[in-house]
C-alpha positions as CSV (number, residue, x, y, z in Angstrom):
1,X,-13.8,-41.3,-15.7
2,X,-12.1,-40.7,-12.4
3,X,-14.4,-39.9,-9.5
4,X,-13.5,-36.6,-7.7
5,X,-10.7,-34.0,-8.4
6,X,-8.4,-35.4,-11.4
7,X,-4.9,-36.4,-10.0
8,X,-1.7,-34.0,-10.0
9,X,1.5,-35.6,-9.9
10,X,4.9,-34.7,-9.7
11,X,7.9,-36.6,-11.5
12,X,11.0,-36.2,-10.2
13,X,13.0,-39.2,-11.9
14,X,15.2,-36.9,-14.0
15,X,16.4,-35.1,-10.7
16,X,19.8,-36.8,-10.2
17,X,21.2,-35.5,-7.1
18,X,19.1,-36.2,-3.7
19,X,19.3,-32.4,-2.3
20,X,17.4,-31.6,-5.8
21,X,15.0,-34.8,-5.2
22,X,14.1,-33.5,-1.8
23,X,13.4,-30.0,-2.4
24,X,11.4,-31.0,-5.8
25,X,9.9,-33.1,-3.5
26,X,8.8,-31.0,-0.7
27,X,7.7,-28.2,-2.9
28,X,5.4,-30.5,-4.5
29,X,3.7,-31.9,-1.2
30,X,3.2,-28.5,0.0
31,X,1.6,-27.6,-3.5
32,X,-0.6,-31.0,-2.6
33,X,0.8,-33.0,-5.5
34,X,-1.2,-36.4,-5.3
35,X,1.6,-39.0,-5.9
36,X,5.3,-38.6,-6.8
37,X,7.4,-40.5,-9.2
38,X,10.9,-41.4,-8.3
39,X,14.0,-43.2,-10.2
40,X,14.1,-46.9,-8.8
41,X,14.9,-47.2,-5.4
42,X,14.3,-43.3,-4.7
43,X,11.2,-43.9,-2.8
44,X,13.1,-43.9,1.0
45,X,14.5,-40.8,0.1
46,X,11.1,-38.9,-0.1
47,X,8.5,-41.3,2.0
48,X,9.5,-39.5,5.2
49,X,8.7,-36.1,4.0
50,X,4.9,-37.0,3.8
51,X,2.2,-39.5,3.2
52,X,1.5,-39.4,-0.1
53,X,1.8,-41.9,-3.0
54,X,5.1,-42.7,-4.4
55,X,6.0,-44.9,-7.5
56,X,9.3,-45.7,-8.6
57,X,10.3,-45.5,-12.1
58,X,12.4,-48.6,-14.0
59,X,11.9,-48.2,-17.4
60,X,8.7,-47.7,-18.8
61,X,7.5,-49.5,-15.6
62,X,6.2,-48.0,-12.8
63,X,6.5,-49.6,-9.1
64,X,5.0,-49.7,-5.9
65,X,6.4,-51.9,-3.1
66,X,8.1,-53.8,-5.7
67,X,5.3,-55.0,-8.1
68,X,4.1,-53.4,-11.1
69,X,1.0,-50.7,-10.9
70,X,1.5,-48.7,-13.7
71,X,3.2,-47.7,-17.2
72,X,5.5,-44.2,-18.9
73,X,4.2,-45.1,-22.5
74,X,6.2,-42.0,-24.9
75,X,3.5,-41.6,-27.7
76,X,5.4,-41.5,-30.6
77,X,2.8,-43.8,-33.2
78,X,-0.4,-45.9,-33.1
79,X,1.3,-48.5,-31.8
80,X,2.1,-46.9,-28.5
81,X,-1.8,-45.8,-28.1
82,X,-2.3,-49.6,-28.0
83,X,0.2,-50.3,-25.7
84,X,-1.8,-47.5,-23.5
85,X,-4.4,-48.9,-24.1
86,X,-3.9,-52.7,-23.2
87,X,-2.4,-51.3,-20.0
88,X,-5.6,-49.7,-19.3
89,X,-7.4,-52.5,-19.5
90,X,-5.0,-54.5,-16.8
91,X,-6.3,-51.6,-14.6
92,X,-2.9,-49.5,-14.7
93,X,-1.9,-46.6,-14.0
94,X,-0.7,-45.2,-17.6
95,X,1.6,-41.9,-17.7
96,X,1.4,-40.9,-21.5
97,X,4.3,-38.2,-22.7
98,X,3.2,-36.8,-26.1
99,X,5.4,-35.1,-28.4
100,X,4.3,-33.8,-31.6
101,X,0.9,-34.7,-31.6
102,X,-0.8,-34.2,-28.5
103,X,-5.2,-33.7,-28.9
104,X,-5.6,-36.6,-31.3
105,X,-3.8,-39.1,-29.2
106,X,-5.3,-37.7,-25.7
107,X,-8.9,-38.1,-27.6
108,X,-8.3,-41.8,-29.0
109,X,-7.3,-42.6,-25.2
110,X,-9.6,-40.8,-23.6
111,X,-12.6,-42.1,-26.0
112,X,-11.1,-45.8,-25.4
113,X,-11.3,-45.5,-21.3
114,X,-14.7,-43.9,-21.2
115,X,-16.2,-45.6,-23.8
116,X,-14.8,-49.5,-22.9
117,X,-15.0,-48.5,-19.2
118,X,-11.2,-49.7,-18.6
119,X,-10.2,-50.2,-15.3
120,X,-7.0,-48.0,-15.5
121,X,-6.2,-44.6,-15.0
122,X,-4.9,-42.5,-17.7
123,X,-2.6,-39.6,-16.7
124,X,-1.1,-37.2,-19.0
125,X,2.1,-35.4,-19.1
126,X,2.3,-31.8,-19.3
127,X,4.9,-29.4,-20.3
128,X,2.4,-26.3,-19.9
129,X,-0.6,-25.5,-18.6
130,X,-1.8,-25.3,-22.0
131,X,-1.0,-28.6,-22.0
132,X,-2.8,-29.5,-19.0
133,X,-5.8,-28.1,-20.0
134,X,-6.1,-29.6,-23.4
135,X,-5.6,-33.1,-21.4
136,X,-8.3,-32.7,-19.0
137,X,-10.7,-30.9,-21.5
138,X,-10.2,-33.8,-23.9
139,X,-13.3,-35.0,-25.4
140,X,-15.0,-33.2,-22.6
141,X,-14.2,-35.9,-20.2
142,X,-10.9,-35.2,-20.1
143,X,-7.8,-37.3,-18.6
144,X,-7.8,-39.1,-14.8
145,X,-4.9,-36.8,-14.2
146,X,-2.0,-34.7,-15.1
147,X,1.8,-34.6,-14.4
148,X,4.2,-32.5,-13.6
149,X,7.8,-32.9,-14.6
150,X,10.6,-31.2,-12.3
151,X,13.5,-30.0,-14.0
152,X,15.7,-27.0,-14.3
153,X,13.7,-23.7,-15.1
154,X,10.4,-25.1,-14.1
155,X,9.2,-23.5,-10.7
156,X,7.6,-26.4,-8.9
157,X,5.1,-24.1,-7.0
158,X,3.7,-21.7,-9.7
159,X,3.2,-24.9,-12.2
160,X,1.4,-26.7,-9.2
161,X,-0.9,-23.5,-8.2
162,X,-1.7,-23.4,-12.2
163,X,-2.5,-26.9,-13.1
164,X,-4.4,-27.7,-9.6
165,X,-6.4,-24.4,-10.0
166,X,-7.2,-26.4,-13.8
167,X,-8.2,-29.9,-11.8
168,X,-9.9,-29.0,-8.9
169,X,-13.8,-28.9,-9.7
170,X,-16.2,-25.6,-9.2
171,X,-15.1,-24.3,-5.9
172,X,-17.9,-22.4,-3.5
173,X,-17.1,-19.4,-2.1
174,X,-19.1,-17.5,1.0
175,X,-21.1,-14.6,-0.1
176,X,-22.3,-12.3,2.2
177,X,-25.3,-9.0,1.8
178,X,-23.2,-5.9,2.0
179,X,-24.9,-2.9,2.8
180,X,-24.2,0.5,0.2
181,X,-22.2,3.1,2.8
182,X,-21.7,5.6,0.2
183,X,-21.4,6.4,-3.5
184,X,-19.1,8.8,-4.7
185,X,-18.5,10.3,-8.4
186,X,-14.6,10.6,-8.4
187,X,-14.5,12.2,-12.3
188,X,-11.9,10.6,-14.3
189,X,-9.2,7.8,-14.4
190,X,-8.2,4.7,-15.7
191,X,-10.4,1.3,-15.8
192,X,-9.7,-2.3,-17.0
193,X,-12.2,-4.2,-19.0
194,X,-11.8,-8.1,-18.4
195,X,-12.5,-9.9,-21.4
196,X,-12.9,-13.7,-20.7
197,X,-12.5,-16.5,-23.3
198,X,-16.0,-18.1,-21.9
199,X,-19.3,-16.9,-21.9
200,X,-20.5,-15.8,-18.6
201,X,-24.1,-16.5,-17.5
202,X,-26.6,-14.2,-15.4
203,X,-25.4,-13.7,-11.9
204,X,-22.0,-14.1,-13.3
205,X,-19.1,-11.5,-12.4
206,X,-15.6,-11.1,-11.1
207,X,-15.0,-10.5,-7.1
208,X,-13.1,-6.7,-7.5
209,X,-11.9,-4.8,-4.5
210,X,-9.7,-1.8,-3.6
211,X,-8.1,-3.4,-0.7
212,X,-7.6,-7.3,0.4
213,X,-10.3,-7.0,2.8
214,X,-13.5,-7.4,0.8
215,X,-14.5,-7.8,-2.5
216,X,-17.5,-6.8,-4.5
217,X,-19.0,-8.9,-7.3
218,X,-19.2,-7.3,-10.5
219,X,-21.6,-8.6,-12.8
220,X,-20.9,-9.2,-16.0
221,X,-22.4,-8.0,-19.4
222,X,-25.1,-10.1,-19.9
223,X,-27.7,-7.8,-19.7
224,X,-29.5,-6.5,-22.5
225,X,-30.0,-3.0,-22.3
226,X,-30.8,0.1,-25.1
227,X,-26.9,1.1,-24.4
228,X,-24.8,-0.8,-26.2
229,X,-24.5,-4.6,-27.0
230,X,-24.2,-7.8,-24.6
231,X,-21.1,-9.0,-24.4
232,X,-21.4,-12.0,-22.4
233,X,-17.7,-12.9,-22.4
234,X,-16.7,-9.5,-20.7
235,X,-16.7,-7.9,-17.1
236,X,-16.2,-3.7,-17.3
237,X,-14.0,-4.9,-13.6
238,X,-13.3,-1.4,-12.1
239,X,-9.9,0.8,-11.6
240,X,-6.3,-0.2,-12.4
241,X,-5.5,-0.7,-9.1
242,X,-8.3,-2.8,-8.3
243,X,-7.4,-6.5,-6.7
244,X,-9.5,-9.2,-8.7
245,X,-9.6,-12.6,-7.3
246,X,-8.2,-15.3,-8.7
247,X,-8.6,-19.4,-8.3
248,X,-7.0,-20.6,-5.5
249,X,-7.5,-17.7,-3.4
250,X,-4.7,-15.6,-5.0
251,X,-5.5,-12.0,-6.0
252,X,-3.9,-10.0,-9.3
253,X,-4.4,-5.9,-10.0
254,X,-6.4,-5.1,-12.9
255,X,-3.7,-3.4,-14.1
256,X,-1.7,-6.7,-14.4
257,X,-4.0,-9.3,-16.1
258,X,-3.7,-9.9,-19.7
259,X,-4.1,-12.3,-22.5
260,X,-3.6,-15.9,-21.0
261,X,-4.1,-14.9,-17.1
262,X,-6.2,-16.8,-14.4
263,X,-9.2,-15.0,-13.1
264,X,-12.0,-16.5,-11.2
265,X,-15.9,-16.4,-12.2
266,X,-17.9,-16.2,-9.3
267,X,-21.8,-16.7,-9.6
268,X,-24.6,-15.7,-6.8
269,X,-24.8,-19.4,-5.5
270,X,-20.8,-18.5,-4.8
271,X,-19.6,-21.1,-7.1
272,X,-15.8,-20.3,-8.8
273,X,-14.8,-21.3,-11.9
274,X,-11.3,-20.5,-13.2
275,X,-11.2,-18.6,-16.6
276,X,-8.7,-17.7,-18.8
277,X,-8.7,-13.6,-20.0
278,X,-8.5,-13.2,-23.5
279,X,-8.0,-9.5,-24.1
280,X,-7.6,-6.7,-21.0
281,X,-8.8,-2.9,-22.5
282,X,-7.3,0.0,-20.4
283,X,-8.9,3.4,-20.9
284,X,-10.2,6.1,-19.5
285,X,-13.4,6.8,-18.2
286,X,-15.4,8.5,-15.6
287,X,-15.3,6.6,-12.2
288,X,-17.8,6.3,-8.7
289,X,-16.2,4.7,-5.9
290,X,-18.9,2.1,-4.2
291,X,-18.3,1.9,-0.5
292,X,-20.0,-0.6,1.3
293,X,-20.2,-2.2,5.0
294,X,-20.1,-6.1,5.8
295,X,-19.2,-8.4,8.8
296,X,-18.1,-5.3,11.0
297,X,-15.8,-3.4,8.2
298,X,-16.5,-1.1,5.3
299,X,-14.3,-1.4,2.2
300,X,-14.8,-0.3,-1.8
301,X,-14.3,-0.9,-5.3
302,X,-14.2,1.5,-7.8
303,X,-15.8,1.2,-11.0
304,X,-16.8,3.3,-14.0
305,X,-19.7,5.1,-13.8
306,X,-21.7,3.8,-16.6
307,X,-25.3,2.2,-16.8
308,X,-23.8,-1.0,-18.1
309,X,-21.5,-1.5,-14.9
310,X,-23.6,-3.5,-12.7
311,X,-23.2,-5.2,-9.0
312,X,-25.0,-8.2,-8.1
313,X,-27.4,-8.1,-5.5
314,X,-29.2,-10.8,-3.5
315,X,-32.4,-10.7,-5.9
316,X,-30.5,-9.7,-8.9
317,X,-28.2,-6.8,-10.3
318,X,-28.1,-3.0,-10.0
319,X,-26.6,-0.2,-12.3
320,X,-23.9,1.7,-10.3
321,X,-25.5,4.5,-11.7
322,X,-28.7,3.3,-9.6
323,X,-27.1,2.2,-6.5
324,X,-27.9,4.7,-3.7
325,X,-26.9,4.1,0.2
326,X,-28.8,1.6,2.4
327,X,-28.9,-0.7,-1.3
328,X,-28.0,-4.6,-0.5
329,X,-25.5,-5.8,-2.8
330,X,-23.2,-9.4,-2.4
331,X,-19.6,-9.3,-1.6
332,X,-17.1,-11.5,-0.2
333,X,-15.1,-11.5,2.7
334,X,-11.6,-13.7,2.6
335,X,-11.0,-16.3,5.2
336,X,-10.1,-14.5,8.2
337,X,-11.1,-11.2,7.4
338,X,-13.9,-11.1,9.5
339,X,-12.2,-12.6,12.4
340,X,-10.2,-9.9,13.2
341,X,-10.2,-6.3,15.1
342,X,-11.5,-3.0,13.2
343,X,-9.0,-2.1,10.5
344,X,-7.3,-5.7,10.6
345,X,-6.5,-7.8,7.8
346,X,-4.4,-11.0,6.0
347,X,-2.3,-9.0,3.8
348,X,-1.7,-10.1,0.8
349,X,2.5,-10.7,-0.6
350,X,2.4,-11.0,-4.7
351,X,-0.7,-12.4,-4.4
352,X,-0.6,-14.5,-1.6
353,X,-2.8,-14.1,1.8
354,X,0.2,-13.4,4.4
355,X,-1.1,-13.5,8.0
356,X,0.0,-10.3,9.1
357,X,-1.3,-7.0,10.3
358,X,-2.6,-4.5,7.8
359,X,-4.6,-1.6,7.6
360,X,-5.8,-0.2,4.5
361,X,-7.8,2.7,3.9
């Protein structure tokens, strides 16, 4: 299939007044939409805004300085697969729009550009992120791309943030040795449990933090142990207040994932994948708060005091009921963080780093 990061692009050819084209298409070149497609003869209207591709649509065509590069094929029957298909093999671009059937189609193309090496590249249009995962999980291999359709109710931004955080490939992430400060029992309160819809390996966890300013890695349950069962889908994450990183660099509280939200796996080699949670449990439970110092700052995370809560270390994993000051474990400093004076921090706006003063305690 396609080498590198599949394609995200953006199509704005339903958008009929120019004010709307332009801010469609500015919002999706600063979300770092791959191509755009236009109506015919919209392509001035947007080239100055940025380089990046742009195709005009006439008909099912699509056009780039005037001569024909690619095809909108609406999958409606087996005849239109062909019709992708043979477009393929002319080494075209093909956007496919499914409608009521969406996995078997996506397979049959899929299957017919991997296994017949066509030239082309086959792009699917998504109305969801649902959709845009089924499209680039397809047959494993997946599509070359996925596009985005601006329209009324659909906020450019978020659907961008979502479907690139799908495309873009395991992400590495800089771990640093923290050094245990302190370990406090704090008695009781209320902790999220992150069940994820994959299965997490050893070394695997979620980055958890009580401020924006570092983040622990909490391992996940993988371990056996005479306690209580593996679940290898599920982190035990911490308190409800806790931040939890999430792909692209965004953070959620604990409190606010549930079924269908975007967290980020994090192994010890730093690498991110995004995952989907499948179920969040809330109760209450005794908690220890985990202080611990790294690249000039301390900061915490607050977990429940169980044996079957564990932080990954350089070498391995420790029990927070074993963890004792002066213990190594790995955290993770944001971009920035470490760059700035005792107490100083990005702070973080629904999510979002926000480069501006902070101090949290």
């Amino acid at each position: 299939m396609a080498q590198g990061a599949p394609w995200v692009w953006v199509r704005l050819d339903a958008l009929e007044r120019e004010p709307d084209v332009r801010e469609a298409a500015t919002a999706a070149i600063e979300s770092g939409a791959d191509g755009l497609v236009v109506a015919e003869g919209g392509a001035g209207a947007v080239g100055a805004l940025a380089k990046v591709r742009i195709v005009e649509a006439r008909g099912s065509e699509l056009l780039e300085g005037g001569s024909v590069v690619g095809r909108l094929v609406d999958v409606r029957g087996p005849q239109d697969i062909a019709r992708a298909i043979d477009a393929l093999g002319h080494g075209l671009v093909v956007v496919v729009v499914t409608r009521d059937w969406t996995v078997i189609p996506l397979e049959d193309l899929v299957a017919a550009r991997r296994g017949e090496g066509l030239p082309g590249r086959l792009l699917a249009q998504a109305s969801s992120v649902k959709d845009a995962q089924l499209a680039l999980g397809a047959l494993e291999h997946g599509v070359d791309g996925v596009v985005v359709a601006a329209g009324p109710g659909v906020d450019l931004r978020d659907a961008m943030a979502e479907v690139r955080a799908l495309a873009t490939p395991p992400e590495r992430y800089e771990l640093a040795t923290g050094r245990v400060r302190r370990v406090e029992q704090l008695g009781m309160g209320d902790r999220a449990c992150v069940d994820t819809v994959d299965l997490l390996e050893p070394g695997e966890g979620l980055l958890v933090g009580s401020s924006s300013q570092g983040f622990l890695l909490v391992h996940g349950e993988t371990i056996e142990n005479p306690y209580a069962a593996v679940r290898p889908f599920r982190v035990n994450a911490g308190a409800v207040h806790s931040y939890v990183l999430a792909p692209g660099g965004r953070t959620r509280y604990l409190s606010e994932a549930s079924a269908g939200s975007l967290v980020l796996v994090v192994g010890r080699d730093g690498l991110g994948r995004p995952s989907h949670v499948g179920r969040l449990k809330i109760e209450r439970r005794p908690l220890v708060l985990v202080e611990v110092e790294a690249g000039g700052r301390a900061f915490t995370a607050i977990l429940q005091n169980a044996e079957t809560v564990r932080l990954v270390t350089p070498s391995g994993h420790a029990s927070v009921r074993a963890v004792r000051p002066g213990d190594e474990v790995l955290v993770h400093l944001p971009p920035g963080v470490a760059e700035g004076g005792a107490g100083e921090a990005k702070g973080r706006h629904f999510g979002r780093a926000v480069a501006e003063r902070v101090v949290e305690h």
